[in-house]
LUMFI-229240 format. One record per residue (C-alpha): x, y, z. Coordinates in steps of 0.2 Angstrom, whole numbers, plus 2048, in hexadecimal, padded with zeros to 3 digits. Layout:
<pts>
XYZ/...
</pts>
This chain:
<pts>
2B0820CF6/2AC829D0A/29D824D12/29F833D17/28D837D0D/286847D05/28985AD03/282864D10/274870D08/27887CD18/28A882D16/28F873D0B/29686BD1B/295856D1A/28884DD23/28983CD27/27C82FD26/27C82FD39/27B843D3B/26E841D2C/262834D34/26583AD46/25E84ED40/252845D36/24A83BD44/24C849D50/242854D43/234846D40/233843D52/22F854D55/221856D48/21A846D4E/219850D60/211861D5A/205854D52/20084CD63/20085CD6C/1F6864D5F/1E9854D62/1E9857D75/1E5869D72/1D3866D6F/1D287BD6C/1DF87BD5E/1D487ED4F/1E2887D46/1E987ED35/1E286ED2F/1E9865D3F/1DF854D3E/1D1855D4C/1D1842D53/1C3842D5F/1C683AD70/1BE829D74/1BA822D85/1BD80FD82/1B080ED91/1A2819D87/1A581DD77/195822D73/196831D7F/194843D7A/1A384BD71/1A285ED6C/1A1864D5B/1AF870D54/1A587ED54/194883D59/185880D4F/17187DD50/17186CD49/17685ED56/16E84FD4C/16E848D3B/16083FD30/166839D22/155834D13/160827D06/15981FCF6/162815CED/161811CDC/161825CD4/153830CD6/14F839CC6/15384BCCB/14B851CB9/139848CBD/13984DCD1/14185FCD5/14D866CC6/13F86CCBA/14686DCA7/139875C9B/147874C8E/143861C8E/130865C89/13886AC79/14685EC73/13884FC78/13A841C6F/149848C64/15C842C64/163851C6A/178854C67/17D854C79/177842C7A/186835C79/187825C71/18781BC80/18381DC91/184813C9F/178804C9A/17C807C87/175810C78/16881DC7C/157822C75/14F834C74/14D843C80/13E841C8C/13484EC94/13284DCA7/12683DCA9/11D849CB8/11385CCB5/120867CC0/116875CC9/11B883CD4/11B87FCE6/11A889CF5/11D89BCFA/12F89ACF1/125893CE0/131887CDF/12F878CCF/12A867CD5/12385ACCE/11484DCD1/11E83FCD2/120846CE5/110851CE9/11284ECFC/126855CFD/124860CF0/116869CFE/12586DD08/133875CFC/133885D05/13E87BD13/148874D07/159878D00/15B86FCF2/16E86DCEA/16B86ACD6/17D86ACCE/18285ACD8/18D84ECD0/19983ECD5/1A4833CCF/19E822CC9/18D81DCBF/18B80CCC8/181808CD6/18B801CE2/19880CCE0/18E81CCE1/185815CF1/197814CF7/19D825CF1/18E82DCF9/18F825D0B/1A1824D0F/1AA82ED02/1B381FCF7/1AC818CE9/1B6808CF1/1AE7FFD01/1B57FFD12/1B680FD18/1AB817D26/19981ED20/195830D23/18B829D32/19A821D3B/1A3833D38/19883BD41/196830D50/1A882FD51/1AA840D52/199846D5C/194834D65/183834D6A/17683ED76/16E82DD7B/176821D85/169813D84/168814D70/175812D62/17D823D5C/17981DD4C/16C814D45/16880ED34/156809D2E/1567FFD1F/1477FDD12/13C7F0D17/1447E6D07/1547E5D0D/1657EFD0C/1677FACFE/1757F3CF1/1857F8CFD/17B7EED0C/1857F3D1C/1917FED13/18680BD12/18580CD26/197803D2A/1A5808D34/1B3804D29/1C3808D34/1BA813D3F/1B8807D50/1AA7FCD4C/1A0805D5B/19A812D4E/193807D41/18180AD40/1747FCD47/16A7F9D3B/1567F8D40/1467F8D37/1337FAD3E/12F7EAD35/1367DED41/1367E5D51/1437DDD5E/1367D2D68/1457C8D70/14C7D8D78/1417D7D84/1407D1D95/1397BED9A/12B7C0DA2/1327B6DB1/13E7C2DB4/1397D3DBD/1437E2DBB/14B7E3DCD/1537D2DCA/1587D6DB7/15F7E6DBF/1697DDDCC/1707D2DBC/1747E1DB5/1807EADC4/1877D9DC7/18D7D7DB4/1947E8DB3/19D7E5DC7/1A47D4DBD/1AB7DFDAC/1B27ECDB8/1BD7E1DC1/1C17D8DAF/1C47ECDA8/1D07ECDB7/1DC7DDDB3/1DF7E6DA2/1E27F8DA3/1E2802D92/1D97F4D89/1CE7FED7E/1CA7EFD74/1C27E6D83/1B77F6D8A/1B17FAD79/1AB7E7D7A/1A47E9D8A/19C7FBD86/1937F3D78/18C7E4D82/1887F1D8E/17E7FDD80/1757ECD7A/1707E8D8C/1697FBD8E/1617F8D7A/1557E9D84/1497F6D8A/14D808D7E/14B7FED70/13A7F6D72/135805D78/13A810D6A/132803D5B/122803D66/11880DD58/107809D5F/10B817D6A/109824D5D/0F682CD5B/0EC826D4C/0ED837D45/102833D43/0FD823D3A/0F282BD2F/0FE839D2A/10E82CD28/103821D1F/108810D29/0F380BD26/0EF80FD11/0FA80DD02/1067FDCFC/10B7F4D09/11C7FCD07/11980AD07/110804D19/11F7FCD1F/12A80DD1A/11D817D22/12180ED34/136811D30/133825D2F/127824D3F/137819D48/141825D41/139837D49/13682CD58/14D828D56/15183CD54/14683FD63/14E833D6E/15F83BD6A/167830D5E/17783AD56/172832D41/16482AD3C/166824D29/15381ED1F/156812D11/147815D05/14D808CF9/1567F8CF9/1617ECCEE/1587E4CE0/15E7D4CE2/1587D5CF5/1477D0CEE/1397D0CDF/1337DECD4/1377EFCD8/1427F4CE5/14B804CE4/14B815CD7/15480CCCA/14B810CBD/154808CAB/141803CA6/131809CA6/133819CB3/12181DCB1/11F80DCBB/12E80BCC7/13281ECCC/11F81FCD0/11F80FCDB/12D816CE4/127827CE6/11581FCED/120815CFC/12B825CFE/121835CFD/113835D0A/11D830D17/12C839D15/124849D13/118845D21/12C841D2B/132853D27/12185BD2A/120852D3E/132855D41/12F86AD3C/11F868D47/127862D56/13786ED54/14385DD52/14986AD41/14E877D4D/15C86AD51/16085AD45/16585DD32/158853D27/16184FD15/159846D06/16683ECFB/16A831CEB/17A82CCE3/177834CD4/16883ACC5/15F835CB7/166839CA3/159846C9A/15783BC8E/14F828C8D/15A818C8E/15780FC7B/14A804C80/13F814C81/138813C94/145814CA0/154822CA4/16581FCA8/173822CB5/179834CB3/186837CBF/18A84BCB8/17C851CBF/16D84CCCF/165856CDE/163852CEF/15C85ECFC/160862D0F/154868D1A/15486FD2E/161877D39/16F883D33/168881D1F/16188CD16/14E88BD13/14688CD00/15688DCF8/15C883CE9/16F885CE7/179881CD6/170879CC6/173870CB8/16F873CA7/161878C9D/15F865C9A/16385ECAC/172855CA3/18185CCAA/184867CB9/189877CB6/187886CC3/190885CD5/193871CD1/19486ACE0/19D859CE3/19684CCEE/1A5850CFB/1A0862CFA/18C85ACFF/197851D0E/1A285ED11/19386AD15/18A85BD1E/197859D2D/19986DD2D/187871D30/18B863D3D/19886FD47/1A7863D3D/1B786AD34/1B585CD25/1C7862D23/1CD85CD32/1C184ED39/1CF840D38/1D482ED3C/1E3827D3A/1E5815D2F/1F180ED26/1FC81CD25/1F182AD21/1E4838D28/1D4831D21/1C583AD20/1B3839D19/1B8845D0A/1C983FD07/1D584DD02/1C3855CFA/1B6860CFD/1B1872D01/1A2879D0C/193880D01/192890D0D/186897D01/17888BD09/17D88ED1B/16D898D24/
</pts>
């Protein structure tokens, strides 16, 4: 038989393996080079083209432009793991009132942790708040003072009804770990507006990381300069600061002289990103000995702040988580590009209750939850609006997913419900006193404009001036993204 190959599709002429490889590498080569040129041409928008930002190995925290213009140049991100019960908090469901205590049809045979009970009622009177008259519960009287600046997305849904998973699926996209969080996203793409700070910070509950730990704020295959540092108003960074024996124009001197020394190193190794990302981060963690302190230092905040945030009455949790929102007003106004406050932490981390899950007795562990959270968080929002930091960060509330409608079967506690949860976004470029999408008449399933936690994403990064379509990095052979090959914006939000 002739090696003489194939039939020729175009004018059934042979072509040989040679001919055959040779137009075929010529043809890949040239999409290969209208994919470079078309990531050199930081104007071409046209497409899906990935957008890779450019990062100077020297600073990689400087400050990129967004795709497209918008009002919000910062991002705080409110997280509480462990599900908040969207039917006892903000999705009211008067049809519940009526099937209390009954086994209603829709109910299956087993849920998450097993066989379940009867329908419960709300746990929490719902009232109508505000100008807009919008329903909220007592569980959160403080927040639910401020639904008119609220856009609340009630016909959410994900993909998993575990923890771990969902904490996962909510902060970087995957239900699987080791991909970046949406907080490395954005710093990769936007870098920060402060030079002596992290671009992204991560403030953990003051028990501990949340059931994900450092997933929730990692880096995954991002460069690991845009994982978030993690801090916490509980332990402030005493050895950051200066020996006393030392005065600032000698530790100032140290300084120039270190930075003359890793010039001249940069120099024997030209293009070695690796090494000035090293020396970038040394040099962020130098500038971090004087920003830092100064930042945690709350004593500087008037007495009326502590009052309203709460840092001096209540549990000392709730204390401790009073101090985290302060630090994190006090982060936004220093211009860090993401801020992300854990209210809630991994069970195993320590005793009692730590987080929203909530499989027993919610009477008891959504209302110790709610006591840490609600004061301060709505005392956060209301300082932030005061001071305009609204007119420019993106302030969003989330969970991994919601509560079932009905009881779990030992009667006192509700179970995961993946099908159906809010969370709310508040601040620049949303709309104000909106609630978008809901589910059922019995919060068990959502059902009108269902919006998928990439379409939540996917509608973060654009009211963050980011094509979520075309934000990319390239690993292992693929165009990775936070929403995957997912997602659409939720324009109907957008002020």
């Amino acid at each position: 038989m002739s090696n003489t190959g194939c039939i020729s599709p175009i004018g059934r002429g042979l072509l040989d393996r040679r001919s055959f490889m040779r137009t075929a590498g010529l043809s890949m080569g040239g999409l290969g080079l209208a994919s470079l040129l078309a990531e050199d041409d930081p104007t071409n928008f046209s497409g899906k083209t990935p957008i890779r930002p450019r990062i100077d190995a020297d600073n990689p925290y400087a400050p990129r432009p967004s795709h497209f213009n918008v009002p919000a140049k910062q991002v705080l991100v409110i997280y509480c793991p462990g599900a908040v019960s969207h039917i006892d908090t903000f999705d009211y469901k008067p049809a519940l009132e009526k099937q209390h205590g009954k086994k209603a049809d829709y109910i299956p045979k087993v849920t998450f942790e097993g066989p379940p009970g009867n329908v419960a009622k709300a746990f929490w009177e719902f009232k109508p708040r505000g100008k807009t008259g919008k329903m909220a519960s007592d569980l959160l009287p403080n927040m639910a003072q401020l639904v008119d600046d609220f856009c609340f997305f009630h016909a959410l849904h994900t993909e998993t009804a575990a923890h771990p998973q969902g904490e996962n699926f909510f902060n970087t996209g995957f239900t699987m770990e080791g991909f970046p969080s949406f907080g490395a996203w954005v710093t990769y793409a936007l870098g920060s507006e402060n030079s002596d700070l992290p671009g992204f910070v991560a403030i953990n509950d003051p028990r501990g990381l949340a059931r994900s730990g450092k997933n929730n704020f990692g880096s995954g295959f991002l460069p690991a300069s845009f994982q978030g540092t993690s801090f916490t108003a509980k332990n402030p960074p005493d050895n950051l600061k200066r020996p006393e024996k030392f005065n600032a124009v000698d530790d100032q001197a140290t300084v120039d002289l270190l930075k003359q020394l890793n010039d001249r190193h940069l120099e024997q190794f030209p293009g070695d990103a690796n090494l000035a990302a090293r020396i970038a981060s040394y040099e962020l963690a130098g500038k971090m000995q004087t920003s830092v302190p100064e930042v945690m230092d709350l004593s500087k905040e008037p007495e009326s702040i502590h009052r309203e945030y709460g840092t001096e009455s209540g549990s000392d949790l709730r204390k401790e988580y009073a101090k985290n929102c302060i630090l994190a007003r006090r982060l936004v106004e220093k211009g860090v590009r993401v801020v992300q406050l854990f209210n809630g932490s991994d069970p195993s981390g320590g005793n009692g209750i730590t987080n929203w899950d909530s499989h027993e007795n919610i009477l008891k562990t959504h209302a110790m939850q709610a006591e840490i959270m609600d004061q301060p968080t709505a005392a956060l929002i209301r300082d932030m609006k005061r001071r305009g930091l609204l007119d420019h960060t993106l302030v969003v509330w989330a969970t991994e997913f919601g509560r079932m409608p009905f009881l779990q079967g030992n009667g006192t506690g509700r179970d995961h419900n993946p099908d159906a949860f809010t969370c709310f976004m508040a601040g620049a470029g949303v709309k104000a006193g909106m609630s978008y999408g809901a589910s059922d008449e019995f919060g068990f399933k959502a059902v009108d404009n269902r919006t998928s936690v990439y379409d939540f994403n996917a509608t973060i990064l654009h009211l963050m001036g980011l094509d979520h379509e075309r934000l990319s990095y390239y690993h292992n052979g693929l165009e990775r993204r936070l929403t995957n090959v997912h997602g659409h914006v939720v324009k109907e939000v957008l002020a």
